[in-house]
ZAFI-94476 format. One record per residue: residue in three letters; x negated, y negated, z negated of N, C-alpha, C, O in turn. Coordinates in steps of 0.05 Angstrom, whole numbers, plus 32768, in hexadecimal, padded with zeros to 4 digits. Atoms other than C-alpha are relative to their C-alpha. Layout:
<papas>
ALAXYZXYZXYZXYZ...
</papas>
This chain:
<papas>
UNK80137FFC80157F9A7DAA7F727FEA8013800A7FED80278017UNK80147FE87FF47F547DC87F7E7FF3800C7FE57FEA7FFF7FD2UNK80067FEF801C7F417DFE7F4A7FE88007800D7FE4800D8024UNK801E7FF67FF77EFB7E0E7F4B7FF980187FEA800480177FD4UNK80077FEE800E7EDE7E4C7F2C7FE1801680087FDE802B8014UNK80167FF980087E967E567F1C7FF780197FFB800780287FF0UNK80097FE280127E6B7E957F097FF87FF97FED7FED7FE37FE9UNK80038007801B7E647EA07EC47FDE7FF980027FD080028014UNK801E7FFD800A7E1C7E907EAD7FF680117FEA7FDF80197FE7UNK800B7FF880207E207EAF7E637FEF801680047FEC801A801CUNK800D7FEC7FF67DF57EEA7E61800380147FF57FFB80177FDEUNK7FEE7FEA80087E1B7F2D7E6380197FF7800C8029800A8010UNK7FE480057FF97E577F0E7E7C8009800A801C7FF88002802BUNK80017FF47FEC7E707F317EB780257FF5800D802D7FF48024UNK7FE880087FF27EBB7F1A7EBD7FFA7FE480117FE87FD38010UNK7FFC801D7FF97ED77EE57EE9801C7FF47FFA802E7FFD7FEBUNK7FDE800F80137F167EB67EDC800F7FFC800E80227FEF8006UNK7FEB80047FF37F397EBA7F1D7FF3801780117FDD8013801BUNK80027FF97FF07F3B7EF77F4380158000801C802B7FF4801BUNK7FFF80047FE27F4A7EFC7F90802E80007FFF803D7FF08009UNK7FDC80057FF87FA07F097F8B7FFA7FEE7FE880117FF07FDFUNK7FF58013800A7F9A7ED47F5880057FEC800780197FDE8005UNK801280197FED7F727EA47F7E801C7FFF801480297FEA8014UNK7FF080097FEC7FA77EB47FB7801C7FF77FFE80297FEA800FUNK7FEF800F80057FDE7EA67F9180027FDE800080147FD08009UNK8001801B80027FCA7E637F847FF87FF0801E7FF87FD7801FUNK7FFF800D7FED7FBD7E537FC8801C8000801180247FEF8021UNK7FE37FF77FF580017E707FDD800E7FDF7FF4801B7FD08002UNK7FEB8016800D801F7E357FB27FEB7FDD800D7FF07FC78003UNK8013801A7FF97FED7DFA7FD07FEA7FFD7FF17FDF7FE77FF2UNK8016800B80197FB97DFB7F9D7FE0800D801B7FE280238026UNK801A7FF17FFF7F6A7E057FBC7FF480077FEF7FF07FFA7FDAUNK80147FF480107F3E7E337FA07FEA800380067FE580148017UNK80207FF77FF27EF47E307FA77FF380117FE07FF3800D7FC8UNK80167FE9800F7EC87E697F8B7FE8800080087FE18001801FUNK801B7FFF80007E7E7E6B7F757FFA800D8015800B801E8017UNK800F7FE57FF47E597E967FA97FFF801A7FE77FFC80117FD1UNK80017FF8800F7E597ED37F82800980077FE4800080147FD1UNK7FF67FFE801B7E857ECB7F52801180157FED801880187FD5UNK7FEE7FE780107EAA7F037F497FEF801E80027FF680327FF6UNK80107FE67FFF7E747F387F5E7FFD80197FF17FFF80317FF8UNK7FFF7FEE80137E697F537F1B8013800F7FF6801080277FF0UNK7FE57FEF7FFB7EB37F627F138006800E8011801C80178014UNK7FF07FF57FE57EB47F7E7F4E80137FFB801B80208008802BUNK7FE8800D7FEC7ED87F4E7F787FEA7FEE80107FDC7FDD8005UNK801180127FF57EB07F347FB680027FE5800E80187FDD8005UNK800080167FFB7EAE7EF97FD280107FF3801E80177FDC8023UNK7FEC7FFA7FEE7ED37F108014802280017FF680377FF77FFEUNK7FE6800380107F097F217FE3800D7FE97FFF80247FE58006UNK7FF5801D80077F147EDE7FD5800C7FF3801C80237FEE8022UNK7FF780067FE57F0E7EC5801C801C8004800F80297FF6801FUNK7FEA7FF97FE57F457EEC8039801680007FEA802C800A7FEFUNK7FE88008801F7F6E7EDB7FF280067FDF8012801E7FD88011UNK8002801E7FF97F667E9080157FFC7FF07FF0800A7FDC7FECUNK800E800E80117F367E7A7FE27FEE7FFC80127FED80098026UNK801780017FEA7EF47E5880017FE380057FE77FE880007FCFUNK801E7FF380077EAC7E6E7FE57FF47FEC800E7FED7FE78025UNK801780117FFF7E8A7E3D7FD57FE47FF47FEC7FE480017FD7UNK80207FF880107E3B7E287FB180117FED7FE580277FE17FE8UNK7FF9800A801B7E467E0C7F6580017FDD8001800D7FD07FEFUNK7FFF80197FFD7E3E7DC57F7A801E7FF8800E80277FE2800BUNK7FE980127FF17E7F7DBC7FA5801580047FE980297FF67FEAUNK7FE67FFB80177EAC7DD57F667FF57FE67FEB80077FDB7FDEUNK7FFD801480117E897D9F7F3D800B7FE7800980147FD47FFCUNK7FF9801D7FEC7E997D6B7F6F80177FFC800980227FE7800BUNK7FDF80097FF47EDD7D7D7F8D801880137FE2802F800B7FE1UNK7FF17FF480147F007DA67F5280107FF27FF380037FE07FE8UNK7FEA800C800F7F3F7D8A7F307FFC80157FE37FFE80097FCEUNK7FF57FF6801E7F437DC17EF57FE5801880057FE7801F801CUNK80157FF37FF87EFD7DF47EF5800E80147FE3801380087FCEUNK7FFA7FEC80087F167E417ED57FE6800B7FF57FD580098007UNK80147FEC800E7EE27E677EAE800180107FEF8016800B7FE2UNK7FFA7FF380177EDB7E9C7E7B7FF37FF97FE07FFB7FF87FC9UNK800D8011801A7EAB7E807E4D7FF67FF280037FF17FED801AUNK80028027800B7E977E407E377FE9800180107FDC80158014UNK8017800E7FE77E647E157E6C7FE97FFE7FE77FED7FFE7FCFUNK8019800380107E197E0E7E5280037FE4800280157FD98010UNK8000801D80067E077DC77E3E7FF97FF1802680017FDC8030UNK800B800E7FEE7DE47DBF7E80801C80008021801B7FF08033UNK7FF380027FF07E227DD37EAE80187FF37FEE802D7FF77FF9UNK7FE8800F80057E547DA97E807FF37FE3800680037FD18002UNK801080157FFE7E247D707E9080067FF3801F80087FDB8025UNK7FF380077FE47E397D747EDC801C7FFF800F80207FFC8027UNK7FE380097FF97E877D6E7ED680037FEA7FFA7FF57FDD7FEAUNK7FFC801980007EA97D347EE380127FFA7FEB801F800A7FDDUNK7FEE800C80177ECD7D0E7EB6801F8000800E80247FF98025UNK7FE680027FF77F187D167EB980008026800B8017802F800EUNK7FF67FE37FFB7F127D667ECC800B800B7FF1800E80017FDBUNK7FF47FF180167F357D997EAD7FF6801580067FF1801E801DUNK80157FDA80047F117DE17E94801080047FED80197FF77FDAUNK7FF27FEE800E7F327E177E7F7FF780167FFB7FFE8027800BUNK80077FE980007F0D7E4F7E5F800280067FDB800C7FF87FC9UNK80097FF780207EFD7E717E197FE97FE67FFC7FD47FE2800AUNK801C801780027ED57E2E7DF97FF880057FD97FE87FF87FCBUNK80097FFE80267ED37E497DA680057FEB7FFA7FFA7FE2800EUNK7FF5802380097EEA7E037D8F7FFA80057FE77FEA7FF67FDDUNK8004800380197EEC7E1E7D487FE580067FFB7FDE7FFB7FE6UNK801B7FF580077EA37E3C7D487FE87FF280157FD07FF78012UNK801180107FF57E817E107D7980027FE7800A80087FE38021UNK7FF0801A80047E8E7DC77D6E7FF07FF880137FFC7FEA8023UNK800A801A7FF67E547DA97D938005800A802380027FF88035UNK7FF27FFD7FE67E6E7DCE7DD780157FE8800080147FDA8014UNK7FE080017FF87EB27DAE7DCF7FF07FDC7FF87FFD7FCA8005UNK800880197FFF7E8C7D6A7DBE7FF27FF0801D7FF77FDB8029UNK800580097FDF7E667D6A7E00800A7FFE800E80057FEF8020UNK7FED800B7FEE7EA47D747E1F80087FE77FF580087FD88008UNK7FF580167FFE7EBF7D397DFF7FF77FE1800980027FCB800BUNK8019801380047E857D117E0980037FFA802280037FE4802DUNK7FFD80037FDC7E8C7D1A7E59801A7FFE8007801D7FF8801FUNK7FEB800B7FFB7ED07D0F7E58801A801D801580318019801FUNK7FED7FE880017EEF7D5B7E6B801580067FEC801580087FD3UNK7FE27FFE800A7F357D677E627FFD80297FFA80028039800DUNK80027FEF7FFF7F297DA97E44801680187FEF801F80137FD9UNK7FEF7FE780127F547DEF7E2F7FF580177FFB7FE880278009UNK80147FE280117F3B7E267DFE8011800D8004802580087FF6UNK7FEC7FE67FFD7F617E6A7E1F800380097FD68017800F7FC8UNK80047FFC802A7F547E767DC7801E7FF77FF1802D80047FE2UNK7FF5801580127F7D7E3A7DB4801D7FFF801180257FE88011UNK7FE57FFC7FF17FC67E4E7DE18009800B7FE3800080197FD1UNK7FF87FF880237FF07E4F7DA9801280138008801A8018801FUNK7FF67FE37FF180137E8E7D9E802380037FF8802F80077FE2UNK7FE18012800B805E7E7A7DA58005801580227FF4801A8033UNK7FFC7FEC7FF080877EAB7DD77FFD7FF880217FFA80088033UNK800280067FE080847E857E1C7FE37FFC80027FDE7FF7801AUNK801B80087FFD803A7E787E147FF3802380037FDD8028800BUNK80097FDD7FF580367ED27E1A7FE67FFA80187FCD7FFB8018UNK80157FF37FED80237ED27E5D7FD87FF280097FC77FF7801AUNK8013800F80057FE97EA17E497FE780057FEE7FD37FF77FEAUNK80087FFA801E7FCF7EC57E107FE0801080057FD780237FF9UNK80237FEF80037F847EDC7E227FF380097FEF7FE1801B7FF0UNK800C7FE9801F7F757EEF7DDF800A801B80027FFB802E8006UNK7FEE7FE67FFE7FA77F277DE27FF28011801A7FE580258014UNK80087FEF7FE97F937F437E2A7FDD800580037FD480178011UNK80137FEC7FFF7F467F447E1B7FF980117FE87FE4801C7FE3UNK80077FEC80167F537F677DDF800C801880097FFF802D8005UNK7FE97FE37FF57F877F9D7DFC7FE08006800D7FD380178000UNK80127FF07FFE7F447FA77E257FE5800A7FF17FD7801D7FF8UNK800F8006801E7F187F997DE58005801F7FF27FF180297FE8UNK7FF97FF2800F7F3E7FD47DC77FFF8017800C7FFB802A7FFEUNK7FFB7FEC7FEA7F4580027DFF7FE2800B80037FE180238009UNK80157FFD7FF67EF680027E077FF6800D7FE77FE780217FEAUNK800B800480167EE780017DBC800C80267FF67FFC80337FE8UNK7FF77FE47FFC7F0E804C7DBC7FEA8018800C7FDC802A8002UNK80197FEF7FE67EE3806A7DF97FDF7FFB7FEF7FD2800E7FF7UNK800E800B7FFE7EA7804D7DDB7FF980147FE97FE3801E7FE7UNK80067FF280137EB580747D997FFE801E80037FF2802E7FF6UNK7FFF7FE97FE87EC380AC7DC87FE480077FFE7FDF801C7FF3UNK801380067FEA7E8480A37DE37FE680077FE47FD580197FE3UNK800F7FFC80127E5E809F7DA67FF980177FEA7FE4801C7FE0UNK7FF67FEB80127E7D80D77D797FE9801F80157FE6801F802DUNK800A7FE180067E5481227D7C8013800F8002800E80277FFEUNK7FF37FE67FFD7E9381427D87801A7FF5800C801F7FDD800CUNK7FEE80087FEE7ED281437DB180157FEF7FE380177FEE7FCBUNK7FDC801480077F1781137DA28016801B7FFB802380237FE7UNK7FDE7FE980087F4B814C7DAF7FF7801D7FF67FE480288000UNK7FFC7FE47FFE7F53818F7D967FF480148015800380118028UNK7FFF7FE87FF17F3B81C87DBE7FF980127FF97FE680167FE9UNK80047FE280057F45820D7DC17FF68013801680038019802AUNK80107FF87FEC7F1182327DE47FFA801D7FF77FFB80247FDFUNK80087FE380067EFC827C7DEB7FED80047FEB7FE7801A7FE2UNK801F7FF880187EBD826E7DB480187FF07FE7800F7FEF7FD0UNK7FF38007801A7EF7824F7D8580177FE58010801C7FDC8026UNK7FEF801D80047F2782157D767FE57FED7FF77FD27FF27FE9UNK801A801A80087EFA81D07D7180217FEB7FF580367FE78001UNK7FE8801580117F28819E7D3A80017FE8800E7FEB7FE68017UNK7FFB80187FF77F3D81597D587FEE7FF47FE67FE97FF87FCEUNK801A801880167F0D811F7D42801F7FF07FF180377FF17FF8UNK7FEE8011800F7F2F80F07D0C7FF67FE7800B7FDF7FE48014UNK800D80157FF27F3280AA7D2580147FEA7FE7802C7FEB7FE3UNK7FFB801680107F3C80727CF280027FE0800B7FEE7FD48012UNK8003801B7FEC7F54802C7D1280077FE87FEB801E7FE87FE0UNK7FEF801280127F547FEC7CE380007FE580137FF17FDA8023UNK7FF5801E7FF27F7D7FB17CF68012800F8019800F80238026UNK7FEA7FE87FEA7FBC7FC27D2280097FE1800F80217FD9800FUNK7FF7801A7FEE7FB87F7C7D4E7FFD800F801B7FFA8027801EUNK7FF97FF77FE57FBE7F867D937FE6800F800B7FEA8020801CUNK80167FEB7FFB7F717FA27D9B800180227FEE7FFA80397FF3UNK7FFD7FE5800E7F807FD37D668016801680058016802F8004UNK7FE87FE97FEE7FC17FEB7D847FF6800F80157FF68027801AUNK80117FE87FEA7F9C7FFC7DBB7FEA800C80097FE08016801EUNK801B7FE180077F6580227D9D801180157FF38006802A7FF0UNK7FF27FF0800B7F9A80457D7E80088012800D8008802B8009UNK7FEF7FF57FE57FBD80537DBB7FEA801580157FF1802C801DUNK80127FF07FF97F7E806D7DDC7FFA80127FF97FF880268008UNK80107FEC80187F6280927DA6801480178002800D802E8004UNK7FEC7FE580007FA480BD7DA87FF9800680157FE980198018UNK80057FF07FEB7FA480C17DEB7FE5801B800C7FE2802D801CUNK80167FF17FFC7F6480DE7DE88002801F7FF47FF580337FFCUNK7FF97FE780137F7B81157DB97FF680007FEA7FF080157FDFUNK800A7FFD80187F6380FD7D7F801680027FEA802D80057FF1UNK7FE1800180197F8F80FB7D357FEB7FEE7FF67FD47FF17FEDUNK8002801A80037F8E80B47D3080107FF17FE480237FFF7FDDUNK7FF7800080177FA480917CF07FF97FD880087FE57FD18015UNK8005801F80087FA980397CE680047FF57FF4801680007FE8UNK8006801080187FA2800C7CB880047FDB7FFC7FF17FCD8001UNK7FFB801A7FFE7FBB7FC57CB280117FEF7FE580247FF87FD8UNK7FF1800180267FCF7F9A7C6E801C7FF48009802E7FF47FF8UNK7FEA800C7FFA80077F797C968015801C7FFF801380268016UNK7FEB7FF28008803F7FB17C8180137FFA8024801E800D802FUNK7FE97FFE7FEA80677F9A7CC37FF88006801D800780078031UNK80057FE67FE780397FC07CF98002801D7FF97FFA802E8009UNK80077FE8800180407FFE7CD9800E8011801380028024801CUNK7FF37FFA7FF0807A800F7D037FF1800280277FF9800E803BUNK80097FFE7FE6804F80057D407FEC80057FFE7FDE7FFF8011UNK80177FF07FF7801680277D31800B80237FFC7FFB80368000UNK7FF17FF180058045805D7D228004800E80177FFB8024801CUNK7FF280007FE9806B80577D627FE5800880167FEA8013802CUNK800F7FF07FEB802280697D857FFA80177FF87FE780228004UNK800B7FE08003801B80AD7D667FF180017FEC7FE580167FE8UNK801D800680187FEA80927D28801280037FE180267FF77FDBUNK7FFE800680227FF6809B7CDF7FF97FE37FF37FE47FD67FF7UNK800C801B80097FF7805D7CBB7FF280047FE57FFC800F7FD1UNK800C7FF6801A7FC0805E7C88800E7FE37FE6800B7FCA7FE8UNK7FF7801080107FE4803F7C4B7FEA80007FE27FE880137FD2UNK800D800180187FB1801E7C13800F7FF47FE880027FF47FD3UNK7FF5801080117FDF7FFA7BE97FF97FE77FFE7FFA7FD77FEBUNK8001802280047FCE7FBD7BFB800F7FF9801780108008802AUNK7FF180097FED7FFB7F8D7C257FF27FE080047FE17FD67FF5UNK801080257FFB7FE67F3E7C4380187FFB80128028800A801CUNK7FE680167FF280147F097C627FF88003801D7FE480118020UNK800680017FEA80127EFF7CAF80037FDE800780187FD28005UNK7FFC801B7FF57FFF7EB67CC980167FF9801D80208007802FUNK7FE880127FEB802E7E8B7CF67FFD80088021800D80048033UNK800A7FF47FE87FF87EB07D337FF880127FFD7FE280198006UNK7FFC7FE4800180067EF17D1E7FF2800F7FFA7FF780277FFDUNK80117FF6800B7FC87EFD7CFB800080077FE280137FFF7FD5UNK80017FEE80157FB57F227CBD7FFF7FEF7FE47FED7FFC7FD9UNK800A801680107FB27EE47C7D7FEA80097FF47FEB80227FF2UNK80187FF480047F747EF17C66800180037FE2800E7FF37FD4UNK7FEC7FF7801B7F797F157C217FEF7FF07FE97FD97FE87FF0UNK800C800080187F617F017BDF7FE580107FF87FDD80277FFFUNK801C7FEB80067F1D7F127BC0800580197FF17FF6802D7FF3UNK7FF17FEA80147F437F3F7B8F8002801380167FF580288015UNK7FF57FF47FF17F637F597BCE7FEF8011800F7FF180298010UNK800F7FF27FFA7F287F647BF37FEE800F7FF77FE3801C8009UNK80107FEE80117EFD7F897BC1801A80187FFA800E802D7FF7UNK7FF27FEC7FFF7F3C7FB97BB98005800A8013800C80228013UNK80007FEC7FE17F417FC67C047FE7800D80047FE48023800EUNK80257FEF7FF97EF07FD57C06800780177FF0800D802D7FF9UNK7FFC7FE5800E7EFA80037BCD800C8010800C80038027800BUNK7FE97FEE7FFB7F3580217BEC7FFB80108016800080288019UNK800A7FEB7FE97F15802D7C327FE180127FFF7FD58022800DUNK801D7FEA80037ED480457C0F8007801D7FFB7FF880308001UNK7FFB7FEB80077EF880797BF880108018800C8014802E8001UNK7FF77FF97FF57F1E808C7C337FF4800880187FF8801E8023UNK801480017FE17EEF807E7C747FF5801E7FF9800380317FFFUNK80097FE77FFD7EC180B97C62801480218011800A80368019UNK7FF37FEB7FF57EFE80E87C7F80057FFB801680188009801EUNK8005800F7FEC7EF680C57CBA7FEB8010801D7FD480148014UNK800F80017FED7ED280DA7CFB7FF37FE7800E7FDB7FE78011UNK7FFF801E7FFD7ED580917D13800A7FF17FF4801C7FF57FE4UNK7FEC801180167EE980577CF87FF77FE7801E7FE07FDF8024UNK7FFB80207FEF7EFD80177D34800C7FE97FEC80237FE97FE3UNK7FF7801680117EFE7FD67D0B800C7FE780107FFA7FDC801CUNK7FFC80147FF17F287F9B7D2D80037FE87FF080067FD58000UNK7FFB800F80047F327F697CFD7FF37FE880037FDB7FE58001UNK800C80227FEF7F247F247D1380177FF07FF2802E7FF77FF5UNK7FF3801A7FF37F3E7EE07D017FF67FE7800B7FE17FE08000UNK8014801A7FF27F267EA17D2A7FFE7FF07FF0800B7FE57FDEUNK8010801B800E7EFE7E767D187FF380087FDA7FEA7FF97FC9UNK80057FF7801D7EEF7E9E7CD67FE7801F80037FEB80338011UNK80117FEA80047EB27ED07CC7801B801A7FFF803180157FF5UNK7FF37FED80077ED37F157CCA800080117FE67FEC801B7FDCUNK80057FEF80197EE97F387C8F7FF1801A7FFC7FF0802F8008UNK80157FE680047EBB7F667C73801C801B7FF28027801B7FDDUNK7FEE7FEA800A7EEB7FAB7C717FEF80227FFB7FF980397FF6UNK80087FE380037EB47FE07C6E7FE67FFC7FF57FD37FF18000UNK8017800D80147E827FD97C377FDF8018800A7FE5802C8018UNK801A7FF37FFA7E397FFC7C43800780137FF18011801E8005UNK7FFC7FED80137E4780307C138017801280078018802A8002UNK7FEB7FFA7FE87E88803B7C3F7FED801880187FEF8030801BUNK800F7FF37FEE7E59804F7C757FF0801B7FFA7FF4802F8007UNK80127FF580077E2480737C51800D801E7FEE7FFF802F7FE3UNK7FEA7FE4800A7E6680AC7C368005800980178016801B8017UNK7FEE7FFA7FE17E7480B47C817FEC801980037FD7801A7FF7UNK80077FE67FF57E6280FB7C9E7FE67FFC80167FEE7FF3802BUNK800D80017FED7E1C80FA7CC780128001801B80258010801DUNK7FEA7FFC7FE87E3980E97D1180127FF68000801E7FF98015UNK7FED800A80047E6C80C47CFA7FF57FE080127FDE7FD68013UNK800680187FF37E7C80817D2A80137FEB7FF5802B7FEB7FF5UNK7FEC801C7FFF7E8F803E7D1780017FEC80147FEA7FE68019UNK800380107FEB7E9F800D7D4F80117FE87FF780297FE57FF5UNK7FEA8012800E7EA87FCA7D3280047FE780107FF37FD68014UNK7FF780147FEA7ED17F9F7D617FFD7FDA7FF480037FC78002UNK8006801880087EC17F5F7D377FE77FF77FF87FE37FEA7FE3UNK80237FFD80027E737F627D3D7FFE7FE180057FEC7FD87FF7UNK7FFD80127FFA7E807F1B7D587FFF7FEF7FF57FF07FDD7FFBUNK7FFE800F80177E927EFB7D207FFB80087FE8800B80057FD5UNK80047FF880147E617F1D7CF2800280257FF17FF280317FE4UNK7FF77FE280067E8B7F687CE980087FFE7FEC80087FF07FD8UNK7FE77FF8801A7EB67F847CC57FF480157FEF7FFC80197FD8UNK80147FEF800C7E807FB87CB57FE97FEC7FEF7FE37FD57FF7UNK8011800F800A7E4D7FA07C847FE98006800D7FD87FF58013UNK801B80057FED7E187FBD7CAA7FF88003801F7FE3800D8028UNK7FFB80007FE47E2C7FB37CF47FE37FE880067FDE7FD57FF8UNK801180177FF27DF47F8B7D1B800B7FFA801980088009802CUNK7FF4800E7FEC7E177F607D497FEF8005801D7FD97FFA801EUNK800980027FE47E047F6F7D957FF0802080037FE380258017UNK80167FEC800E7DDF7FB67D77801B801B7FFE8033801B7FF7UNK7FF57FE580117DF47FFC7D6D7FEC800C7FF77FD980168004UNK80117FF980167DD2800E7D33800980247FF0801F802E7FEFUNK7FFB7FF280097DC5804B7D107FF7800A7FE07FE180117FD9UNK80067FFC801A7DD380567CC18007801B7FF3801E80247FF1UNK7FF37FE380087DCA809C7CA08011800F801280278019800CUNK7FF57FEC7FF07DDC80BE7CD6801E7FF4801580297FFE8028UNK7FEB80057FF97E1780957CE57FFB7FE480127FEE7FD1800CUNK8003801B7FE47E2080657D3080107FEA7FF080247FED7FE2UNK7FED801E80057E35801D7D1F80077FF6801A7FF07FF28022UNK7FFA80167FEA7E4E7FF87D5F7FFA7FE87FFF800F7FDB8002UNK7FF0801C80007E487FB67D5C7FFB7FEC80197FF47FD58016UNK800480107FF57E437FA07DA280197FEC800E80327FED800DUNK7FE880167FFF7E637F637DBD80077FFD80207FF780018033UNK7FF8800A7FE17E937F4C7DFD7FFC801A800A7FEB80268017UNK80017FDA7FF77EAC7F927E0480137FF48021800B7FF88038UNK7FF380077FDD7EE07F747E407FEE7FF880127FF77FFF8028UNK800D80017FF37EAB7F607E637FF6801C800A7FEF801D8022UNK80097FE87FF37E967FA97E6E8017800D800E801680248016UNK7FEB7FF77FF67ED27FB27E88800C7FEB801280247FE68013UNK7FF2800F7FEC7ED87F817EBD800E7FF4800880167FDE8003UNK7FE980017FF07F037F8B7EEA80157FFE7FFF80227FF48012UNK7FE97FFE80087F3D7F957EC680067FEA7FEE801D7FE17FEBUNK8000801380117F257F5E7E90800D7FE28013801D7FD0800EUNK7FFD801C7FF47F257F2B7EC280177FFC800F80217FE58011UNK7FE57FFE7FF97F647F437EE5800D7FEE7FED80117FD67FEFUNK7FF6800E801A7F817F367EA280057FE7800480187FDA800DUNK8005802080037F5D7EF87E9480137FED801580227FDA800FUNK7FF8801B7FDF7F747ED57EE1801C7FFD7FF880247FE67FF4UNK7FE3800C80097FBE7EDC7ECB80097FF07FEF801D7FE27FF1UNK7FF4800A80147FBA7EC47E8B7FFA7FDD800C800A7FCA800DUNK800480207FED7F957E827EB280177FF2801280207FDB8013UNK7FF180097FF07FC47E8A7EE480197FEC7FF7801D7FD58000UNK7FE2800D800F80097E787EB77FF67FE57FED80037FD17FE8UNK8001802080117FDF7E427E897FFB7FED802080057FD68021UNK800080157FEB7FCF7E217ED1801B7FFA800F80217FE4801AUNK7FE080087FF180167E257EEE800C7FEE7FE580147FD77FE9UNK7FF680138014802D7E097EAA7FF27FE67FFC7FFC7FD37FF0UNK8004801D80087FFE7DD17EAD80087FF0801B800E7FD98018UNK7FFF80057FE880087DCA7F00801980108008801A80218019UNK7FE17FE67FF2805A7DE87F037FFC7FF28023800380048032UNK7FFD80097FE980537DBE7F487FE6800280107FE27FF38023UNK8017800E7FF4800D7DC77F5B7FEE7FF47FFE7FD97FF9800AUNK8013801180027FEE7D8C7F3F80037FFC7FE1801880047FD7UNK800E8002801D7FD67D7E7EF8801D7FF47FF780247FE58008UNK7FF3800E800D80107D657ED17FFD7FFF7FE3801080067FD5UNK7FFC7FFC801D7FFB7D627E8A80147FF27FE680107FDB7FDDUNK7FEB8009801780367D5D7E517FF480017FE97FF580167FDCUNK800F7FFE8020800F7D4C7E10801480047FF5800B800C7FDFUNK7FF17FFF801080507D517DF2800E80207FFB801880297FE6UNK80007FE4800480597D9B7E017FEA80117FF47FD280127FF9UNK800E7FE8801380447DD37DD07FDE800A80107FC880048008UNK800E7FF47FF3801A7DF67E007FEB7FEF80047FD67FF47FF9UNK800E80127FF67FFB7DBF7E1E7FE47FF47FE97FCC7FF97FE8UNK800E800F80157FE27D947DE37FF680207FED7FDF80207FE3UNK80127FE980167FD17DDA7DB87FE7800280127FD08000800AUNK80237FE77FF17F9B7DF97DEE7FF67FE580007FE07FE97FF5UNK801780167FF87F7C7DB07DFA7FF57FFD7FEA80047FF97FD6UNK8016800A80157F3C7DA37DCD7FF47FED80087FE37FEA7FF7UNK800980157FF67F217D647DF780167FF6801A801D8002802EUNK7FEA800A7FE87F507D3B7E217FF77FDC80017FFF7FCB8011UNK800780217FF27F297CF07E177FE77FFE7FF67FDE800C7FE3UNK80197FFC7FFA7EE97CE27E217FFF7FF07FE2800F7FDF7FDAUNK80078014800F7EBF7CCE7DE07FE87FFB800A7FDF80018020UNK801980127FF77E7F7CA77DD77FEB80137FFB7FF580257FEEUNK801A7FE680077E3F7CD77DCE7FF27FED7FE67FDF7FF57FD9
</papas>
């Protein structure tokens, strides 16, 4: 099997989707790997790396031409899905629910394609799970960032001109990005507190050192471990509830997300506008809209005194470690589609048939 792996094009994107011990795993087992010139640069991984991994570096034309399965992080522009062949297989983040006419051009050219998105989340499909690993760095960044933004330290200190109080750090949504803004945020020395309507993380936002903020409201958890999205009743009693709470807040990290759905609005303008001059919000679902009502997606904005976050493709600022990530989770969906090496696809397995969103060519 020859895996080809391209540099991203998007703009801002800095990961890549197979770094150098990944790459060399896969040649260890027979598979070739050709890499863009350049493709890992911005991560930090050069192109020597690869080489002496026993990958070959090579220009963007020989991966369209000799490639069996082409790795990426995000979805091809119209004009480079235009130059795969029919019968390939791509495997990257493709939005399927929020960008139909991508996933049409693939079908239209006849790519056998898998949305890292669409791995369903069933326990052997873990080490596959790319949502999960660029949010752990999603969440990890979205901490530092509030760090970063805040007018005054995270921990406690006691200094010869006084004691300085630990910042308060407010985290809503306790999915795997919010655990580990949670987790950060302590570490940092802040007094951290979380917030989630699913009743059955409280124990693990607990277990990192956080108070669980309890509003009295509770919501179901879907079949992919997400939050059911509440009632209008529900959600006008959670706004109320965090309007009236956020203001004690130093920060407030918002994670809630579900795919393929605008994000719930959990922090009403009026929310914001009780917050303490200096006060930071960093809202990790700027993406899909925010969870803040007045986050500007890609923007850190400033209302009454108070930072909004809302910029996007925080793992990407984080590389190196994103793309680490990323290459494994590639790694295990490509051994599961190739346990021998070479393409074997089982439409009849879970795995298989969930991640694929184009597997036969239609008519344009």
């Amino acid at each position: 099997m020859k895996v080809g792996v391209p540099k991203e094009t998007t703009p801002g994107e800095r990961r890549v989707a197979l770094v150098p011990d990944v790459a060399g795993r896969l040649v260890k087992v027979g598979s070739e790997v050709l890499v863009e010139r350049g493709a890992g640069e911005a991560a930090g991984y050069l192109d020597t790396a690869y080489t002496d991994a026993g990958a070959r570096v090579v220009e963007a034309a020989e991966i369209d031409a000799q490639a069996d399965a082409i790795v990426r992080v995000t979805k091809p522009s119209a004009a480079e899905i235009a130059r795969l062949r029919d019968g390939v297989v791509l495997i990257s983040f493709l939005q399927p629910l929020t960008d139909p006419d991508t996933i049409r051009l693939l079908a239209e050219r006849g790519v056998v394609a898998f949305a890292m998105e669409s791995i369903p989340r069933i326990t052997r499909a873990q080490p596959m799970d790319a949502l999960s690993s660029q949010s752990t760095v999603a969440g990890y960044k979205a901490a530092l960032i509030a760090a970063d933004h805040l007018p005054r330290f995270f921990p406690m200190l006691m200094t010869a001109a006084g004691t300085v109080r630990p910042a308060k750090v407010l985290v809503l949504g306790a999915g795997v990005a919010g655990l580990q803004a949670i987790a950060t945020a302590n570490r940092l020395g802040a007094v951290v507190s979380g917030f989630d309507v699913r009743p059955v993380v409280r124990e693990q936002v607990e277990s990192l050192g956080a108070s669980f903020l309890d509003l009295g409201i509770t919501g179901e958890e879907t079949e992919g471990g997400y939050a059911r999205e509440l009632t209008p009743e529900q959600q006008a009693q959670q706004q109320q509830a965090l309007e009236q709470r956020i203001p004690d807040f130093d920060a407030v990290i918002t994670t809630a997300l579900i795919p393929g759905r605008p994000a719930p609005r959990l922090i009403p303008a009026a929310a914001v506008r009780g917050m303490r001059p200096g006060s930071v919000v960093v809202d990790l679902a700027a993406e899909a809209g925010g969870n803040c009502e007045l986050t500007v997606p890609g923007e850190v904005a400033q209302v009454d005194g108070v930072t909004i976050v809302g910029l996007l493709n925080l793992p990407s600022t984080m590389a190196t470690d994103a793309s680490q990530l990323y290459a494994r989770n590639v790694l295990a969906l490509l051994q599961h589609l190739a346990p021998e090496g070479e393409l074997q696809l089982d439409w009849e397995d879970e795995i298989t048939a969930g991640a694929c969103v184009t597997r036969e060519r239609v008519a344009a």
